[in-house]
N, C-alpha and C positions, 0 to 999 in steps of 0.2 A: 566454614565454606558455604559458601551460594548454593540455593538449591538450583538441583538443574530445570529449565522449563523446557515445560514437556506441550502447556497450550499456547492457543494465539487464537484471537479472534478477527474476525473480518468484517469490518460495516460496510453494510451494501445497503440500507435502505435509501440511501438518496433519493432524487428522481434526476439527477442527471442533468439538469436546467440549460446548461452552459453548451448543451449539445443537442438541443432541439434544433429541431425536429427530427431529429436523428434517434435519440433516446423514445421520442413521446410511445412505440410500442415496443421497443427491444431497451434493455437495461443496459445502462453504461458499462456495466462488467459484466454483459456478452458480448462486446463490440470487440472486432478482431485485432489481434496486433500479430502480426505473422499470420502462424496457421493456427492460433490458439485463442480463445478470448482470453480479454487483457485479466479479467478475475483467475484461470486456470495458471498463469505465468506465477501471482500470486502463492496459490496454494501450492505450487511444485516447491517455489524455494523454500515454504514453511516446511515438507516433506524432507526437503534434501539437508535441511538445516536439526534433523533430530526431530522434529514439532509432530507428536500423536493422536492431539485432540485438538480437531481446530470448529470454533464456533462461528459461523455465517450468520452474523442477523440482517435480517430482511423484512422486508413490509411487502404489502400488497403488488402483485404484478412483476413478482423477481419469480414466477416458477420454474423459470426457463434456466436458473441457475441450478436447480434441483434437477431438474430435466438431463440438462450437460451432466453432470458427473453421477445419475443413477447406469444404475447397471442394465445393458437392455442386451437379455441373451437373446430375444428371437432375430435384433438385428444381429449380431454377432453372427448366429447359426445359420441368414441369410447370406452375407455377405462369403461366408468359408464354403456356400453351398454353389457360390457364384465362383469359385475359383479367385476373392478378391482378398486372400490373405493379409496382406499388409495392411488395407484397411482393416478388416477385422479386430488387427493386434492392437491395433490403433485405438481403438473403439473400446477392447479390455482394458489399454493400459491409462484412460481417464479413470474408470470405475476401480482401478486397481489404487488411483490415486486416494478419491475417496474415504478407500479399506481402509489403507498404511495413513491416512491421516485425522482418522475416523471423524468424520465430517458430519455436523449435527447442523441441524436450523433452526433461530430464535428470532419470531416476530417481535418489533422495534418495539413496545410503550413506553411512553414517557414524555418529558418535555421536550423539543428540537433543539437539536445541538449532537455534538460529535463525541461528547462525552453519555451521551444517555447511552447508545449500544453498547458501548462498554461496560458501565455499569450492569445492564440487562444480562450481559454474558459474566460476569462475574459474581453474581448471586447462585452459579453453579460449582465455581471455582476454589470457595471455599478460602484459603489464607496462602493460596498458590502465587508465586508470579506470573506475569501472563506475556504475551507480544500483540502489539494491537501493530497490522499494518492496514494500512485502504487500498481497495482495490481496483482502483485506478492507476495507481504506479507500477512501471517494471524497472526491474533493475538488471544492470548486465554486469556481471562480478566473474572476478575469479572464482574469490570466498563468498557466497551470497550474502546479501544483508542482513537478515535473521540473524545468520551464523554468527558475525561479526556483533550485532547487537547483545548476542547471547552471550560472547565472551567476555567483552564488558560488563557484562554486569557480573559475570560468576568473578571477574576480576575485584569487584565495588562491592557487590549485595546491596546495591542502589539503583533507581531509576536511574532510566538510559535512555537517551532520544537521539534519532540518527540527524548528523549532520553531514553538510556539503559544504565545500570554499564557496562562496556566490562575488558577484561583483557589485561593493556598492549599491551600484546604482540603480541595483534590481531591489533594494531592500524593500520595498512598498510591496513586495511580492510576498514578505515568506514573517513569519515570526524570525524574530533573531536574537542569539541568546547572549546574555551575560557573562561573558567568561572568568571566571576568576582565578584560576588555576591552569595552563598545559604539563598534564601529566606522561607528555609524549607519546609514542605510537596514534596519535590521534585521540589520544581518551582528555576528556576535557572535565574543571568540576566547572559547573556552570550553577548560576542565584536566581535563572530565573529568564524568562522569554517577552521580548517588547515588539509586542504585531504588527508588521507592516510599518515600521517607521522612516519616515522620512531620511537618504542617504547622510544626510548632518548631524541623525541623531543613531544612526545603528551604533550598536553598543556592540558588536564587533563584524567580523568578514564571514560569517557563517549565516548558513538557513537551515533552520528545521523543516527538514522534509517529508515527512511522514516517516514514523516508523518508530515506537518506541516498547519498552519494557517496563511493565507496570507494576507496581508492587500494591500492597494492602493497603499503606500508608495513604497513596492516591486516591483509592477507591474510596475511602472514607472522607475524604474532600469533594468527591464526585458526589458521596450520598448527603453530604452538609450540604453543596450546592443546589442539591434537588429539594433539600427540605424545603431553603430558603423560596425555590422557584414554586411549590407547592403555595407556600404562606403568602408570596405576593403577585406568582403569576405574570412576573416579565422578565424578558430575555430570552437566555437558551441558556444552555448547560455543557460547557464547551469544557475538552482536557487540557486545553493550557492553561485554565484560567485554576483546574485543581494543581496541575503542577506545579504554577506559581505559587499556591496556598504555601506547597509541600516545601516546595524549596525554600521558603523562607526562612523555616527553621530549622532542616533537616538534609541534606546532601543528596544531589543529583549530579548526573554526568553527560556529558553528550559525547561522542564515539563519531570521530569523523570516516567516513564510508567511503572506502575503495570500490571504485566502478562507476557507474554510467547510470545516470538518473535516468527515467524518460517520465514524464507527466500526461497524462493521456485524459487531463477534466477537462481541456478547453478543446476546438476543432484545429488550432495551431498549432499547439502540442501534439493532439492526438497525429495529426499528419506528419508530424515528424518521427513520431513513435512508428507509426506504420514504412517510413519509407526507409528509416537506421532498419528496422528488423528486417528490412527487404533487404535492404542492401549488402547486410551480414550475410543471408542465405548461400549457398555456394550455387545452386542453379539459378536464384531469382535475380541474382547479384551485379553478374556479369551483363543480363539482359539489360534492368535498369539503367544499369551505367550505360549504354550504349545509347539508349532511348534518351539519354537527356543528352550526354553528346550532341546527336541527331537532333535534339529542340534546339538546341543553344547555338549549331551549326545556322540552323535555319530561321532563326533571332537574326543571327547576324549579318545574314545574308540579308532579310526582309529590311534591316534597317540601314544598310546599305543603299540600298535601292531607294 
């Protein structure tokens, strides 16, 4: 039987590029999606998903993630003295997240690339399996993603990487995997991920979207990779390109994901994230919808004319 995973770490050191000037002094994963930053939507699912020990690696100029979910009783003991309770509770129950997911912080070294924090956060982890999601994505689920990632694997006792149906024609957008096997419910065995290829050549109707489960086997492709990047010193050191190693000779899965993506690295994405979380709201909801009503009334009036 799979062991159960208990961590998951979080890469934050980015800087954000795609959303300058937007990010140049706040961090892409404090930028809001509802009433939450898009990084807290993160670590709630990892909490509600079972997940105990979750690792944030960060670079230079991310303190404001630290900031968000420390504990601060003098606001606390402000806000309950102001008669402002509900804020208040509000305000514990980030730091309460925190607790329940005992939230540690590890500055990035290494070489660039999306496999190096990983790596960084796994030289604590010892021969654990782990959940690497980016904190940039939210997801809207019944069963959270985590959760769903996590059964699959206790299903397999193999890596797992979350899939989504996509359309063709977006393939240029996403890695897409190999399928070689549908083992129904969505559990897929998959040989392997080809980046961003050309609609003529995706090798099937799926995208890897962030969000996988990693075992030891990978991390050990991640540290051959680095060696190699030490010794010659170009590239990056990226996880698909250890997943690919692993799969080659070894069994991986991908787990197609119930619910609702949002991608929040670009400014068109991010806007669409912001304005679905709005729209969901039960007070914000109704507003919006009306406001655009009213624009689209008044489009059609103006083009009329």
């Amino acid at each position: 039987m799979a062991t159960t995973i208990r961590r998951a770490v979080i890469p934050a050191a980015g800087l954000g590029s795609r959303l300058l000037p937007l990010t140049k002094a706040t961090p892409k994963e404090m930028l809001p999606v509802g009433d939450k930053p898009v990084i807290e939507h993160t670590v709630r699912e990892l909490v509600a998903s079972g997940i105990t020990d979750i690792t944030i690696v960060v670079s230079g100029g991310k303190s404001l993630i630290q900031d968000h979910f420390r504990p601060n009783p003098g606001l606390v003991a402000q806000l309950r003295a102001d008669g402002k309770t509900a804020y208040a509770d509000a305000v514990e129950e980030v730091a309460e997240l925190s607790r329940r997911g005992h939230i540690t912080y590890l500055d990035q070294h290494g070489p660039y690339g999306n496999g190096t924090p990983v790596l960084n956060a796994a030289r604590n982890f010892g021969d654990e399996p782990m959940l690497v999601l980016w904190p940039d994505d939210v997801f809207v689920a019944e069963v959270p993603r985590a959760q769903q990632l996590i059964r699959a694997y206790e299903a397999t006792s193999c890596p797992v990487l979350a899939l989504m149906p996509m359309d063709p024609a977006d393939s240029q957008r996403y890695g897409v995997p190999v399928v070689k096997e549908d083992l129904d419910d969505g559990l897929l065995r998959i040989t392997g991920l080809v980046e961003k290829p050309k609609p003529q050549d995706a090798p099937s109707a799926f995208a890897a979207i962030g969000g996988y489960v990693i075992t030891p086997g990978i991390i050990d492709e991640l540290r051959e990779q680095t060696k190699r990047w030490y010794e010659h010193r170009t590239g990056e050191v990226y996880l698909t390109d250890a997943i690919n190693a692993y799969a080659a000779s070894r069994a991986v899965y991908g787990q197609v994901i119930q619910g609702r993506w949002y991608d929040t690295g670009n400014p068109a994405d991010y806007l669409i994230a912001q304005f679905a979380s709005a729209l969901a709201h039960p007070e914000y909801g109704p507003i919006l919808r009306r406001l655009a009503r009213d624009l689209d009334d008044q489009a059609q009036v103006g083009h009329q004319a």
